[in-house]
Structure formats: C-alpha cells, structure tokens
N, C-alpha and C positions, 0 to 999 in steps of 0.2 A: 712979709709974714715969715716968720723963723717956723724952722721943723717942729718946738715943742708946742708952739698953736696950732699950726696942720693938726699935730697928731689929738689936742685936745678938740677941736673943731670938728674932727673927723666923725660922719656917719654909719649906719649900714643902712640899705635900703633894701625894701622886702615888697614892695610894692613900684611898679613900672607905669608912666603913663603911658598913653598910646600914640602920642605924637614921634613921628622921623626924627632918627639923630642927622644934621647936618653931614655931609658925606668929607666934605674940609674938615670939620671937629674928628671924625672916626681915623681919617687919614692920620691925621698928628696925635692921634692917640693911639694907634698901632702903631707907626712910624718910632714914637719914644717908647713901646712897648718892647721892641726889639733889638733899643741898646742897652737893657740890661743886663746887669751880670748872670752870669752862671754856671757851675761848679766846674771849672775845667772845661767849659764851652762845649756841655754835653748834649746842647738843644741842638741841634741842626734845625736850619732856617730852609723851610720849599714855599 
C-alpha cells in the first residue's frame, strides 16, 4: 500500500467500542509513536 491510498483510505472515528486494546498492539504503537520527528527535538521523552 503506497501513502496516497493510506491517505485516501484513511478514517476518523467518533465512536469507540468497548472492547481491550491488546497491550502487544499499544506497545508497538507508542513505541513508533516516539520516533518521530520533532522541531528541534523539543518533546523531551519521561
């Protein structure tokens, strides 16, 4: 999948259901949350 189908593919969601997010899936999606960029490395990571 190329970026310009991500971007057209792409949702928002306004609604939650009430099922557990897997704690493996949360893991790896803060994990790649915190190597992205940012202006001058102005986020300090605790």
């Amino acid at each position: 999948m190329d970026f310009s189908e991500v971007v057209r593919k792409r949702r928002s969601i306004r609604k939650y259901g009430s099922e557990p997010v897997d704690q493996e899936a949360l893991d790896r999606i803060l994990d790649t949350g915190t190597r992205g960029p940012t202006a001058g490395y102005s986020q300090g990571q605790s």
